[in-house]
DRENSE-107309 format. One line per field, with one value per residue (C-alpha): residue in one letter; z, y, x. Coordinates in nm, 4 decimals, padded with zeros to 6 digits. Example, Ala and Ser with C-alpha at 12.3 -4.5 7.8 and 13.67 -1.06 7.14 Angstrom:
r	(A,S)
up	(00.7800,00.7140)
north	(-00.4500,-00.1060)
east	(01.2300,01.3670)
This chain:
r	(X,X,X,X,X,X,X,X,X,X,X,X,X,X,X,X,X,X,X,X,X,X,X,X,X,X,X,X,X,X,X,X,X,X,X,X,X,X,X,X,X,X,X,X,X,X,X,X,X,X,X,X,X,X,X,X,X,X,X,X,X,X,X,X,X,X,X,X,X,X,X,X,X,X,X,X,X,X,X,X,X,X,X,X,X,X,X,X,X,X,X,X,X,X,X,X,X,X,X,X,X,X,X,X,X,X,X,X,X,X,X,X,X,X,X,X,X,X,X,X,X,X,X,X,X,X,X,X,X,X,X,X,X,X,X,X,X,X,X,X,X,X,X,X,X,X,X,X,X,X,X,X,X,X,X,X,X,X,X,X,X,X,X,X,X,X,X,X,X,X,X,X,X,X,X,X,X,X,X,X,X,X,X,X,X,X,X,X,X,X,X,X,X,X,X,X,X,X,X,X,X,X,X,X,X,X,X,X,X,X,X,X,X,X,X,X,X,X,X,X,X,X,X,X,X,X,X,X,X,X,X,X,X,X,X,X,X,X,X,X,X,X,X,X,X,X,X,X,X,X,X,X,X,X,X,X,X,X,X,X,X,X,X,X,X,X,X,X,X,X,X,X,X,X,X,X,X)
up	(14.2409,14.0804,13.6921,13.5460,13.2979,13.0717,12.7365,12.4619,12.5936,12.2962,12.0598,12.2238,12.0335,12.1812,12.2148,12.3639,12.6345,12.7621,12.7494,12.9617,13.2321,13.2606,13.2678,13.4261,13.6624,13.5515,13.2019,13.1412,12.9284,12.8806,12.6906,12.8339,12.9952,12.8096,12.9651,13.0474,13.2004,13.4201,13.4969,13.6186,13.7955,14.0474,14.0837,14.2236,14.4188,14.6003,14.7580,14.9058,15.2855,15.3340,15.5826,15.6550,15.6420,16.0045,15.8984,15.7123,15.7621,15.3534,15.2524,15.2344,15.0756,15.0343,14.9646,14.8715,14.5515,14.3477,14.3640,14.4191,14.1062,13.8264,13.6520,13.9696,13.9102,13.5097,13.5663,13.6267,13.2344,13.0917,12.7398,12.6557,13.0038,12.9709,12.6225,12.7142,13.0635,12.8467,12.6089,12.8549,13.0840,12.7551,12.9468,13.0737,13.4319,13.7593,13.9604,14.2988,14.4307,14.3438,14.5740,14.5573,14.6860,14.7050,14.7720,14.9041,14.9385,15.2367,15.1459,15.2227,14.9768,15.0188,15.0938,14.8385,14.9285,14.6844,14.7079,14.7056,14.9991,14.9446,15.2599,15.3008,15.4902,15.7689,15.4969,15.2134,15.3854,15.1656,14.8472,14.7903,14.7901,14.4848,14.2607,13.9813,14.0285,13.8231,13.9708,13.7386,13.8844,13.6993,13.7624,13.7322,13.7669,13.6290,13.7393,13.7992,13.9332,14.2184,14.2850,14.4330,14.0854,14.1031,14.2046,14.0643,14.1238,13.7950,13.7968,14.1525,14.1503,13.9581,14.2448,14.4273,14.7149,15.0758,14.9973,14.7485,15.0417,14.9339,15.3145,15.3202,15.3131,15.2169,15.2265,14.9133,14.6420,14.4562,14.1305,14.1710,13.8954,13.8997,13.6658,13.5613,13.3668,13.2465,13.3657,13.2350,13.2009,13.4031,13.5343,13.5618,13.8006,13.8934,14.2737,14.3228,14.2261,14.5078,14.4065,14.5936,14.4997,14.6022,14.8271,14.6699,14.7179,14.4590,14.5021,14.4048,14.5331,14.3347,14.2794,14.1786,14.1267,14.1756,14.0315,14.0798,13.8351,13.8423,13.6082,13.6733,13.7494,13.9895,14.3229,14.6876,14.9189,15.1745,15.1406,15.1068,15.1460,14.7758,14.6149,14.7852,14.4927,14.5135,14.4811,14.1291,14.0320,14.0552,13.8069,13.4318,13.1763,13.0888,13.4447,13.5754,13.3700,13.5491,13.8496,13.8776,14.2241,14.4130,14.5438,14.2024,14.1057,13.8273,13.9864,13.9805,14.2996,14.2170,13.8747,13.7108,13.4945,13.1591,13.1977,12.8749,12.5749,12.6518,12.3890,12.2028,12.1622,12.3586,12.2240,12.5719,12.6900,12.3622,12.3953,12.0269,12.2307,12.2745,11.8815,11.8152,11.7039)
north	(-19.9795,-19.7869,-19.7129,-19.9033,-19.7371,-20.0451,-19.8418,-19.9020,-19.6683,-19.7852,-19.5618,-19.2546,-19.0201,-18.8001,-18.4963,-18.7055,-18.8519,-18.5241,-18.3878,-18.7090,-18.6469,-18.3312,-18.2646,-18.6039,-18.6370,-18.9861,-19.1792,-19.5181,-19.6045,-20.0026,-20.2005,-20.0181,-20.2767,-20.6838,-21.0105,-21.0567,-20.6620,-20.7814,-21.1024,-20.9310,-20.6491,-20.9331,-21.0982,-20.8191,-20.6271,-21.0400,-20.9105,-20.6328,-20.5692,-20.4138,-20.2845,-20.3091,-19.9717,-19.9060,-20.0080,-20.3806,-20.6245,-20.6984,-20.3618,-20.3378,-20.1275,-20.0065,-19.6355,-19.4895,-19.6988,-19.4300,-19.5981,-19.9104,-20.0115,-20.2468,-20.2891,-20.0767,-19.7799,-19.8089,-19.8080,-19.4707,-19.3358,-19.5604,-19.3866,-19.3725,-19.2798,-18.9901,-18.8642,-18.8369,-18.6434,-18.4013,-18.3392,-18.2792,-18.0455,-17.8962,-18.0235,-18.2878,-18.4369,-18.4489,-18.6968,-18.7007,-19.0378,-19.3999,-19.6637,-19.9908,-20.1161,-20.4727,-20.5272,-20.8881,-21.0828,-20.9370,-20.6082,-20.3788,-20.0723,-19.7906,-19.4496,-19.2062,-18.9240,-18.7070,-18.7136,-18.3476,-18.1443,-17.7342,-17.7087,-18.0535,-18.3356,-18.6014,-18.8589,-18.7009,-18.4240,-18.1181,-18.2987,-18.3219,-17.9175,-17.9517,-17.7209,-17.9597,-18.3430,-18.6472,-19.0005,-19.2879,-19.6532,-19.9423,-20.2455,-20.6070,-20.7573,-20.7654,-20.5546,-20.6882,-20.5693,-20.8148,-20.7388,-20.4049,-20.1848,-19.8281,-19.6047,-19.2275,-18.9527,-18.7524,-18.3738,-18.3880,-18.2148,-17.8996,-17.8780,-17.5531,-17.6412,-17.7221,-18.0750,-18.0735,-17.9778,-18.1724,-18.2740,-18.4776,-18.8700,-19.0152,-19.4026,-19.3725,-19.1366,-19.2496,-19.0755,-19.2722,-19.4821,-19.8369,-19.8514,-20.2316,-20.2993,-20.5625,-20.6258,-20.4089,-20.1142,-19.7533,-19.5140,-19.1561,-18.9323,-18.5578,-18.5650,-18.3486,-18.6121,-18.8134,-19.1730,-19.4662,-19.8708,-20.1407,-20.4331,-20.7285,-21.0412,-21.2194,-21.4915,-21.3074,-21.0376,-20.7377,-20.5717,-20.1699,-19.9361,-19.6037,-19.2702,-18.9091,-18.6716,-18.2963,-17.9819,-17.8182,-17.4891,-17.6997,-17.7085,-17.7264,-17.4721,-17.5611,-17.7291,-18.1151,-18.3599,-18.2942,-18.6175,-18.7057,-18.7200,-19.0829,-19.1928,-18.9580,-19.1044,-19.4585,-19.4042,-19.4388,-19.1078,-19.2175,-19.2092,-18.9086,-18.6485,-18.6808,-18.6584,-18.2328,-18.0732,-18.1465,-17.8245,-17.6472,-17.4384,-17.1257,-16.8118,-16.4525,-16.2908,-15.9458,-15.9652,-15.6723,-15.5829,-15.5600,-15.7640,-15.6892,-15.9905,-16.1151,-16.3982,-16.3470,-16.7388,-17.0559,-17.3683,-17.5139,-17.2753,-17.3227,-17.5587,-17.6930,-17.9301,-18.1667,-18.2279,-18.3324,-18.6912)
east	(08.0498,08.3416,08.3135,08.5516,08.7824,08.9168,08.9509,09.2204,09.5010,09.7388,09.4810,09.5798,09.7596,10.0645,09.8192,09.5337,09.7856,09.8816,09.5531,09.4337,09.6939,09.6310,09.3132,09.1357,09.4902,09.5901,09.7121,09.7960,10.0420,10.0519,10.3436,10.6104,10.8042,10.8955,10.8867,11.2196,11.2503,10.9950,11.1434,11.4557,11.2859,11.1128,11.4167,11.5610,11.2444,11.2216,11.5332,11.4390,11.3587,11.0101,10.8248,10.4922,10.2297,10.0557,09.7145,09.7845,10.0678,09.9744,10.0716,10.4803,10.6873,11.1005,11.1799,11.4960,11.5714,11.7475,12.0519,12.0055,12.1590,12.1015,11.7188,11.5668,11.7901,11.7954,11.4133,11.4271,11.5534,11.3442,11.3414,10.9432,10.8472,11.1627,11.0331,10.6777,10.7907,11.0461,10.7714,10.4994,10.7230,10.8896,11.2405,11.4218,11.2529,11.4030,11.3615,11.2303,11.2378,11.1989,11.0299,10.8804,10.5536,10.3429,09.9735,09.9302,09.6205,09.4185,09.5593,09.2622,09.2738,09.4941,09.2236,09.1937,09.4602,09.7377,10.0554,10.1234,10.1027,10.2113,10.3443,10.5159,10.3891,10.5374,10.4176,10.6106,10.7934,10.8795,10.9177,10.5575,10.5546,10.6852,10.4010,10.4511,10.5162,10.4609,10.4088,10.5051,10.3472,10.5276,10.3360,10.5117,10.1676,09.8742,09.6127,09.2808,08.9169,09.0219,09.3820,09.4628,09.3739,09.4536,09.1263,09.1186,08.8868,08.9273,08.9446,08.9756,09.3448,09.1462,08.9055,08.9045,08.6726,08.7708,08.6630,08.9176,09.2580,09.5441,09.6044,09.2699,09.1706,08.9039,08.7657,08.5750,08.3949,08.0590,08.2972,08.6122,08.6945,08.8846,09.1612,09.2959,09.6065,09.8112,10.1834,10.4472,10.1826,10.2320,10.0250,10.0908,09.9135,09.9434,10.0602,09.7327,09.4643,09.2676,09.4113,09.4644,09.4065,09.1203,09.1604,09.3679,09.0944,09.2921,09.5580,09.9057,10.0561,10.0561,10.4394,10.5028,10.7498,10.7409,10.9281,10.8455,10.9499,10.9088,10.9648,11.2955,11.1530,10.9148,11.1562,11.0167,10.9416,11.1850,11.5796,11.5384,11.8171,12.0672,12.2052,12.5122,12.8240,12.9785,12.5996,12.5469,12.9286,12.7548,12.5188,12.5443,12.5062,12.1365,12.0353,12.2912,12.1074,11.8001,11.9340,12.0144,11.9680,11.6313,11.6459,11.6336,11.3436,11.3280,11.1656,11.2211,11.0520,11.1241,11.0385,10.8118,10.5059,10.7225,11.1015,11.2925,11.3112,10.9516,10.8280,10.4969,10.4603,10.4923,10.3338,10.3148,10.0650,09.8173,09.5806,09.7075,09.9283,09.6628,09.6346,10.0037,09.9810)
């Protein structure tokens, strides 16, 4: 039986969140989203045309939502989901992709897997060889021990060992841990950690929304497909920002031993960022 992780995420401080995420892989941050955001999220995710995945006809899902427009596509600035990302990548986020998925009764557990792959993947082609990417899982439902909660195996994306390759699956790990939540709650995993969900036994189907974010120095190893222009013209200024090339990434191959103007300081590299409050 998975450990069950129900602690009071609301006590967290700023400092404790980041340390969470990045060390154990995952954070929940619950409260994020009202009653009547909710409300119109459903109302417009119950028009959406899903497929199903190959293994269960209960498991359906619709990618491609950047621009869908309206609460979907606002979704994606959602201001204390932006702040925390800005403050944890010490910039603004780009964003990857959005997507929506639904676990429905009979639904039997998606296998514990990552979402990151550094030499791309048919699943998640080059965008998941992205060094640096963070998943955001909005839930419109609650999340219960019996329908489809999220299942984490912590530390797993620090793992150096074979067992630990990005490109493999697993059906379970006597480690994982179940996480519950209520509606309106996200979860935020490094696209490195072994994570999946548990069967949905319940009686409702369980609706989520999904956005990857990365650094901006974070880019791909190969081209992916750029934002096309009358789609960024569509959005509003909130959203636009986050929205910069996908193909972006800060490097310097040839760079040497001692560049000129090198900083003796960087509070993102001292550990002291897991103490702000």
């Amino acid at each position: 039986m998975a450990h069950l992780d129900d602690r009071d995420w609301s006590l967290l401080s700023s400092g404790e969140q980041i340390r969470q995420l990045e060390l154990d892989g995952y954070l929940l941050l619950p409260d994020l989203l009202e009653e009547n955001c909710i409300a119109l999220l459903k109302r417009e995710t119950s028009q959406l045309v899903t497929t199903a995945v190959d293994y269960s006809e209960h498991q359906r899902g619709c990618p491609h939502l950047e621009f869908h427009g309206g609460e979907i596509t606002q979704l994606i600035a959602h201001p204390p989901v932006v702040e925390f990302l800005t403050k944890l990548f010490g910039g603004l986020p780009v964003v990857m992709s959005s997507s929506y998925a639904r676990s429905e009764p009979g639904h039997p557990g998606i296998s514990l897997h990552t979402d990151g792959q550094p030499y791309g993947s048919e699943i998640f082609g080059y965008e998941g060889s992205a060094p640096v990417t963070i998943r955001v899982l909005y839930y419109l439902d609650d999340l219960t021990e019996e329908v489809s909660p999220f299942r984490v195996v912590p530390r797993s994306h620090l793992s150096l060992h074979a067992d630990a390759n990005p490109y493999l699956r697993y059906e379970s790990h006597p480690e994982e841990v179940m996480v519950t939540a209520k509606a309106g709650s996200a979860i935020l995993i490094n696209h490195r950690v072994f994570h999946g969900n548990f069967p949905n036994t319940g009686e409702y189907a369980r609706e989520m929304l999904a956005i990857a974010y990365r650094p901006a120095w974070a880019g791909p190893v190969a081209e992916v497909s750029e934002w096309a222009e009358d789609q960024l013209a569509s959005l509003n200024p909130e959203v636009r920002q986050l929205f910069g090339s996908r193909n972006q990434r800060q490097w310097d191959f040839h760079g040497g031993n001692k560049p000129p103007g090198m900083r003796s300081d960087a509070e993102g590299l001292s550990p002291k960022r897991w103490e702000q409050q």
